[in-house]
VEXGU-999432 format. One record per atom (N, C-alpha, C): x, y, z; residue in three letters. Coordinates in pm, whole numbers, padded with zeros to 5 digits, always signed. Layout:
! VEXGU-999432
XYZALA;...
END
This chain:
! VEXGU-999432
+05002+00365-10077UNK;+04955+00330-10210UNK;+05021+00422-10311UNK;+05062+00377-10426UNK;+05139+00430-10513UNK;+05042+00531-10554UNK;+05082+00661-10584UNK;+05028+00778-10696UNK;+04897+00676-10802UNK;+04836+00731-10792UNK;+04735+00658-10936UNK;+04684+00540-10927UNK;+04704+00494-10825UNK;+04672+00328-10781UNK;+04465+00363-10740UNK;+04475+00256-10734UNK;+04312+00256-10746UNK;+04252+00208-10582UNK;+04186+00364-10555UNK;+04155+00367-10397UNK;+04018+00339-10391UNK;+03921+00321-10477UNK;+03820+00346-10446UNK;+03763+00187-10341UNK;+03854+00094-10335UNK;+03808-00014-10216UNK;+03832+00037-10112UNK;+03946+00166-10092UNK;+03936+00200-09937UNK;+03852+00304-09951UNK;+03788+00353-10060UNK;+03669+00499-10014UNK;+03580+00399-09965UNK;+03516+00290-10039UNK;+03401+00238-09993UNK;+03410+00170-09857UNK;+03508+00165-09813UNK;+03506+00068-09635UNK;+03437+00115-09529UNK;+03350+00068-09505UNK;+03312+00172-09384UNK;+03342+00225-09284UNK;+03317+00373-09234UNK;+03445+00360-09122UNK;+03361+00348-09013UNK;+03249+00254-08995UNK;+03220+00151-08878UNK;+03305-00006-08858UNK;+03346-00034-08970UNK;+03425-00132-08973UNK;+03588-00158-08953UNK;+03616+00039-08962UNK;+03767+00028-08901UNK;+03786+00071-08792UNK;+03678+00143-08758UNK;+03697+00252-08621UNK;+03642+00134-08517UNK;+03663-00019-08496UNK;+03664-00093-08379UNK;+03786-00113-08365UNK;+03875-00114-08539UNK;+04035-00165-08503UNK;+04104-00028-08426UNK;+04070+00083-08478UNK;+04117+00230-08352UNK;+04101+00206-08254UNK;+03984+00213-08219UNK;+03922+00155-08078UNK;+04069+00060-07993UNK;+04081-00065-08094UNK;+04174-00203-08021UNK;+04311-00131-08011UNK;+04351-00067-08095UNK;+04461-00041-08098UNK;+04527+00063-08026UNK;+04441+00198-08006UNK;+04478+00262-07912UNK;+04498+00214-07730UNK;+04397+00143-07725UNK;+04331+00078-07611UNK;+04399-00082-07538UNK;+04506-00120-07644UNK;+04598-00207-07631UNK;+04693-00147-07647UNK;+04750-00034-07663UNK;+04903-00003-07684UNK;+04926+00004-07512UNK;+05109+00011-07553UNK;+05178-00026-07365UNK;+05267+00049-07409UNK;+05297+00168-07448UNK;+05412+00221-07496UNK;+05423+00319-07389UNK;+05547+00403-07406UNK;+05627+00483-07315UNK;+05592+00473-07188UNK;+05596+00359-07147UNK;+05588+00311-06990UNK;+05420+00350-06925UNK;+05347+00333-06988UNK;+05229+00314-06921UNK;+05172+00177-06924UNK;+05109+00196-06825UNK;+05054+00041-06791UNK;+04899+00030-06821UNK;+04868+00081-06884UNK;+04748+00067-06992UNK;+04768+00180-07130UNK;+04686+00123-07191UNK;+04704+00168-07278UNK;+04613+00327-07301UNK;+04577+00408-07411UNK;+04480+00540-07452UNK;+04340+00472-07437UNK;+04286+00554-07457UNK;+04146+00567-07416UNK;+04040+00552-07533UNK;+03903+00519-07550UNK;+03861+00520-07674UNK;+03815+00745-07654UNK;+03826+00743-07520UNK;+03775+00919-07494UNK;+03888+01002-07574UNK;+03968+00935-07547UNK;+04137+01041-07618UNK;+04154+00990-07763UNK;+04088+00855-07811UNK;+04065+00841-07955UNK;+03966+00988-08021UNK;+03858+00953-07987UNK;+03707+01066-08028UNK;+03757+01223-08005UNK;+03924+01249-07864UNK;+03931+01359-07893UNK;+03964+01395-08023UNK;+04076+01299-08066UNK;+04168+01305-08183UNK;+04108+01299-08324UNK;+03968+01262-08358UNK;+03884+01244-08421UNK;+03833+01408-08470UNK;+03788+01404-08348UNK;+03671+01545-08347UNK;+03836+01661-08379UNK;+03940+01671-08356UNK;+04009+01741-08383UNK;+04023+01760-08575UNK;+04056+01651-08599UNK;+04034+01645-08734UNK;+03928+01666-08768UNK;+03783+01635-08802UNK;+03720+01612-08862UNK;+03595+01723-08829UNK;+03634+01760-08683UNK;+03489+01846-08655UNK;+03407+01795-08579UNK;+03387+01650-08574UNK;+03300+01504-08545UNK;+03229+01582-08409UNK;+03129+01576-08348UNK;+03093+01578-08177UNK;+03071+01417-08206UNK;+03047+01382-08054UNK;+03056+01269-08006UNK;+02911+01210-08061UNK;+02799+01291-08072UNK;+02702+01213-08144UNK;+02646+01199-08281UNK;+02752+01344-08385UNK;+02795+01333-08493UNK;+02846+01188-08534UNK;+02971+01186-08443UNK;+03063+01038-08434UNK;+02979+00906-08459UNK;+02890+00901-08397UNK;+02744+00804-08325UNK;+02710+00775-08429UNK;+02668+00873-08508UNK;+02555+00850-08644UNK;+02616+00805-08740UNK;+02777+00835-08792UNK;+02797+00801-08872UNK;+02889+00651-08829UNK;+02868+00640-08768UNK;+02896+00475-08716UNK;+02764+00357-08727UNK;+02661+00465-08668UNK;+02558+00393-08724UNK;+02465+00337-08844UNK;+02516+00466-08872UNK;+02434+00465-09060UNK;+02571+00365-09127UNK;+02673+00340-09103UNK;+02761+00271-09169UNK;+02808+00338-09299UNK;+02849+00502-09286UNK;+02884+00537-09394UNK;+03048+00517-09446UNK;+03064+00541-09591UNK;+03183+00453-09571UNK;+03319+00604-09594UNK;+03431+00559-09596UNK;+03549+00679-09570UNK;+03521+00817-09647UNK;+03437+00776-09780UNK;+03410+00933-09871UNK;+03334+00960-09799UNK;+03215+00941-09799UNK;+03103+00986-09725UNK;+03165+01083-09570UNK;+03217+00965-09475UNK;+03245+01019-09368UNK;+03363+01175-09407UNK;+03438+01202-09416UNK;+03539+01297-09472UNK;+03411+01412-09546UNK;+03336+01373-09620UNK;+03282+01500-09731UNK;+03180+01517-09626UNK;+03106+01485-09578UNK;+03009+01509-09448UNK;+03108+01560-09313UNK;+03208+01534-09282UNK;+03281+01571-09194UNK;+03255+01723-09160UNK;+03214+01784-09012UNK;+03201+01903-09027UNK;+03285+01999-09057UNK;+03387+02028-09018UNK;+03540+02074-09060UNK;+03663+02040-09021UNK;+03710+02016-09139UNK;+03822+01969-09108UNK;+03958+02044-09034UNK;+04009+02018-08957UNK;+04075+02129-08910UNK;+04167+02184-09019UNK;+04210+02350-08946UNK;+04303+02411-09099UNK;+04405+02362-09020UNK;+04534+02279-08959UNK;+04608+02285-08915UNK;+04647+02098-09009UNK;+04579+02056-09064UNK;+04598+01873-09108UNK;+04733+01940-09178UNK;+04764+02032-09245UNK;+04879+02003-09313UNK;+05041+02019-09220UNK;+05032+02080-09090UNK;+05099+01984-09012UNK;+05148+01894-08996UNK;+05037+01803-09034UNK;+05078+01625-08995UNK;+05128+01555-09095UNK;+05241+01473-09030UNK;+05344+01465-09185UNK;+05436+01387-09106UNK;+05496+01239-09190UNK;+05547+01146-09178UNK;+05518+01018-09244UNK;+05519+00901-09211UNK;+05507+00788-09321UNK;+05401+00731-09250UNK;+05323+00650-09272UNK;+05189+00549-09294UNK;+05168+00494-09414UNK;+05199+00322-09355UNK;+05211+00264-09489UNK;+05299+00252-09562UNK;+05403+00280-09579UNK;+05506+00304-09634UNK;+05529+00440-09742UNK;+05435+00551-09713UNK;+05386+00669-09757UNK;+05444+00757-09720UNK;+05474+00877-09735UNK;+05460+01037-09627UNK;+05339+01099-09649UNK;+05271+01111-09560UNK;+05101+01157-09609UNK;+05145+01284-09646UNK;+05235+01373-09659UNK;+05211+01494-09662UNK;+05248+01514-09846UNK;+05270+01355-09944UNK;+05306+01338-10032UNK;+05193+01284-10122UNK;+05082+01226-10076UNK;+04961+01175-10115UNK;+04917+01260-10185UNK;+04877+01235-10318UNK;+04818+01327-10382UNK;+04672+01298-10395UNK;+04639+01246-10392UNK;+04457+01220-10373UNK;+04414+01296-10265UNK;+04360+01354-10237UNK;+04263+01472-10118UNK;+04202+01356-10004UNK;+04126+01276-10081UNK;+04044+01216-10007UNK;+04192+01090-09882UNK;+04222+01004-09982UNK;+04310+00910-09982UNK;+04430+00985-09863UNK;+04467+01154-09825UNK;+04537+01175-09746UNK;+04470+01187-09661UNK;+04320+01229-09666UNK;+04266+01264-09507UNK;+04249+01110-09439UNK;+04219+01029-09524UNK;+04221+00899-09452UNK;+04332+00836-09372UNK;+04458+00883-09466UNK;+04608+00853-09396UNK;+04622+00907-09267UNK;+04560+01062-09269UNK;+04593+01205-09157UNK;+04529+01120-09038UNK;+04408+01057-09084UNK;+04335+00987-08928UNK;+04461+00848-08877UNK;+04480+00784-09011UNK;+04576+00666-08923UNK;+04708+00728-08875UNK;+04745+00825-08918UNK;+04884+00874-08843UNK;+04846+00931-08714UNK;+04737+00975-08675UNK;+04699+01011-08561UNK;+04679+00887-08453UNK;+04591+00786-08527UNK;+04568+00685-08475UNK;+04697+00670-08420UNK;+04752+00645-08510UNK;+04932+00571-08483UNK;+05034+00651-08369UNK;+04989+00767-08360UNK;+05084+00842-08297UNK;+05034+00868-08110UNK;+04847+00829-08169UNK;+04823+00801-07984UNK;+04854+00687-07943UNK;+04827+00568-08020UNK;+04853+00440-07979UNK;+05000+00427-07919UNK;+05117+00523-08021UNK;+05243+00506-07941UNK;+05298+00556-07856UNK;+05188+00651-07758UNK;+05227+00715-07662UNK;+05259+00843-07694UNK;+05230+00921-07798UNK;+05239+01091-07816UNK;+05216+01151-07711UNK;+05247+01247-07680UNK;+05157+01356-07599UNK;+05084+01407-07702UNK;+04953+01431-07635UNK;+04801+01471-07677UNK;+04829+01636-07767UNK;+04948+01712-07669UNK;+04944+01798-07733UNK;+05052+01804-07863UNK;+05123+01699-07909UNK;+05174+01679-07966UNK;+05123+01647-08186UNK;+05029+01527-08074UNK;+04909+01489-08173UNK;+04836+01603-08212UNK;+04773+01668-08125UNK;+04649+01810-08142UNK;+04738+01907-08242UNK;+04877+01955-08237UNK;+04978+02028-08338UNK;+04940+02153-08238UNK;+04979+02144-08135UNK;+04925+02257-08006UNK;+05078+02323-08020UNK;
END
């Protein structure tokens, strides 16, 4: 999304309503020669890396249906290492996003994106 463009339809989405497409997408990828795809367990690691999330942190805010601000400003901590992660999503470089909120949302789909295509874990983690 261009500089100044108007995000607030992706603050309000819930991220119960995207985190089934994570779910599909990690969980259908066939990349670098495996014959199944990631895990939704190696999704929630990649999650809780960013965000702080435990697994029943994760739970609640799936349940309550809060939407991307909410989830991020409630997030327990974010890791200090997100500015690491850096490349394009979307036709973007998240590490170019100037909105705060609008990059941590990117930081989760480049992760998304980078287990789905077969990363190594420690690659993704910035180990």
């Amino acid at each position: 999304m261009k500089p100044g463009a108007n995000y607030e339809r992706v603050f309000r989405m819930t991220f119960a309503s995207v985190y089934p497409h994570y779910v599909t997408k990690v969980e259908k990828s066939r990349l670098g020669g495996r014959d199944e795809g990631r895990t939704k367990e190696e999704l929630h690691t990649v999650i809780h890396w960013l965000t702080g999330y435990t697994d029943k942190g994760l739970q609640k805010v799936i349940d309550k249906k809060v939407d991307f601000a909410t989830f991020f400003a409630k997030a327990p901590k974010l890791n200090p290492n997100v500015g690491l992660i850096t490349g394009v999503i979307c036709g973007y470089r998240v590490e170019d996003i100037e909105d705060p909120l609008m990059q941590q949302i990117r930081y989760l789909d480049k992760l998304v994106d980078e287990l789905a295509e077969g990363k190594k874990m420690e690659s993704i983690l910035r180990k």
